[in-house]
N, C-alpha and C positions, 0 to 999 in steps of 0.2 A: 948580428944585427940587433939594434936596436927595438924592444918594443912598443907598438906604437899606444899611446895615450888610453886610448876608446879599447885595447884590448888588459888593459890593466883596471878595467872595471869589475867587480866580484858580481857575474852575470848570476850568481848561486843565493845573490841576497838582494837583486834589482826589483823592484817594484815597477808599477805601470805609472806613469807618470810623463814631465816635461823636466828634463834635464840641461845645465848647461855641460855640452861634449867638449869644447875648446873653445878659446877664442883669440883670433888671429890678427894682428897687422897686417892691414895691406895698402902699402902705400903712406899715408894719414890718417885713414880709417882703419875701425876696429870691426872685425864681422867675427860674429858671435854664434858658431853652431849649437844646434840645439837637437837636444834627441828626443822625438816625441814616442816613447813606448807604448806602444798598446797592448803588449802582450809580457806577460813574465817568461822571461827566457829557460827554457830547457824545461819548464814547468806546467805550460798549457798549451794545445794546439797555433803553431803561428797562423798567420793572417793567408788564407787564400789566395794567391797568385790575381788570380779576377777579380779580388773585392781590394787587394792591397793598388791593381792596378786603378780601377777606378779612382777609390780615395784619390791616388797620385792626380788622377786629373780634374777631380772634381776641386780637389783642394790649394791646388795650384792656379788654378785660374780663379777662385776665390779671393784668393791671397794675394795674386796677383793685381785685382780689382778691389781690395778692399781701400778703402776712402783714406785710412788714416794710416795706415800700416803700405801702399802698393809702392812710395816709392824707398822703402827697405830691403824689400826682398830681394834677393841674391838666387836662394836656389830652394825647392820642393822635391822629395823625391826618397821613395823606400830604401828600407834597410837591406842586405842582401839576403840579413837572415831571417826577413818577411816577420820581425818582431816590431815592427814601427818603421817610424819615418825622421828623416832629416830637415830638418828647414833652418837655413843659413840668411842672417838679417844684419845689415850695415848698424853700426851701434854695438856698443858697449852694454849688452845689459844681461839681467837676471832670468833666473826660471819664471817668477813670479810678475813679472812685466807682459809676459804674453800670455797668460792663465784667460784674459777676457777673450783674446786673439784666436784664441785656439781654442775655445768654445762658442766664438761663433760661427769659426771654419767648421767644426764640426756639428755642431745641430747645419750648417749647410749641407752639408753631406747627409746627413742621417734624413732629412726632410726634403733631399732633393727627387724633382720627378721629372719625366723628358728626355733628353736626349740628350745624352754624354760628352762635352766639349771635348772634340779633337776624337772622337772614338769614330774614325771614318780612313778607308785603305790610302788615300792621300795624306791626312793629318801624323799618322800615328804606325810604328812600325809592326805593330803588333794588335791592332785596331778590333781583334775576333775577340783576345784575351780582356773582357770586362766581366764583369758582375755586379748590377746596381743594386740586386735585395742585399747579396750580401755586404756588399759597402755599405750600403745605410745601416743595415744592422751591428757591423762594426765600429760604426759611430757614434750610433746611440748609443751601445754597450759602453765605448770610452767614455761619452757624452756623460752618463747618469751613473756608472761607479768610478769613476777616478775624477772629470773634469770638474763636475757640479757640486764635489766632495773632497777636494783638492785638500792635501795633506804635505806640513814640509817633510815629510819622507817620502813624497811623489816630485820633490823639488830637489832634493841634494840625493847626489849621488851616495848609496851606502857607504862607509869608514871599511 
């Protein structure tokens, strides 16, 4: 079997960052996955199951409602290896096109306060599993050393 793209990444020299992971034809349109790292892989603690799940909802329904960006979005949603997140966007584009995007999904997150979109035993199938300190905390942390400080080696994938 062949392997596939996203495991042909040298995870031993990834940085945190926004990545483009592939991008696809479908149809006429081009949808363009994107890998948002929050964490250095095999390198520092991954993301908590509770704050990666939050993020998931906080940032999705952000993204979802953002003004200029809501009707691109395809999909939002973690990594398995709880090192980041995916978000898949109609359009043909770069790391650097949604650097603004993704820093204001996340200071949303980092500064959000209330009550959890969708974290309720109707909404959501796993509705117990949230953690909002530490989701904000892991937003900010993306927020102010990788996003506010955005580097092209936080943009192409290492050689």
């Amino acid at each position: 079997m062949e392997k596939i793209a996203s495991f042909t990444i040298d995870h031993e020299r990834l940085l945190r960052g926004i990545y483009v992971s592939r991008k696809d034809k479908v149809g006429d349109e081009c949808v363009t996955t994107f890998d948002i790292r929050m964490k250095e892989p095999n390198r520092e603690p991954v993301l908590h199951q509770g704050a990666i799940h939050t993020i998931e909802h906080l940032a999705a329904t952000y993204l979802r409602n953002d003004a200029e960006w809501k009707d691109r979005i395809v999909y939002w949603g973690p990594m398995g290896c709880l090192t980041g997140n995916y978000l898949l966007l109609r359009g043909d584009l770069d790391s650097a096109d949604i650097v603004d995007l993704m820093r204001r999904t996340f200071r949303f997150v980092a500064d959000f306060e209330g009550d959890i979109p969708g974290a309720a035993p109707r909404d959501c199938g796993n509705w117990l599993l949230h953690d909002l300190p530490m989701a904000r905390y892991e937003a900010r942390k993306y927020l102010t050393e990788v996003l506010d400080c955005i580097k092209d080696e936080n943009l192409h994938y290492p050689q």
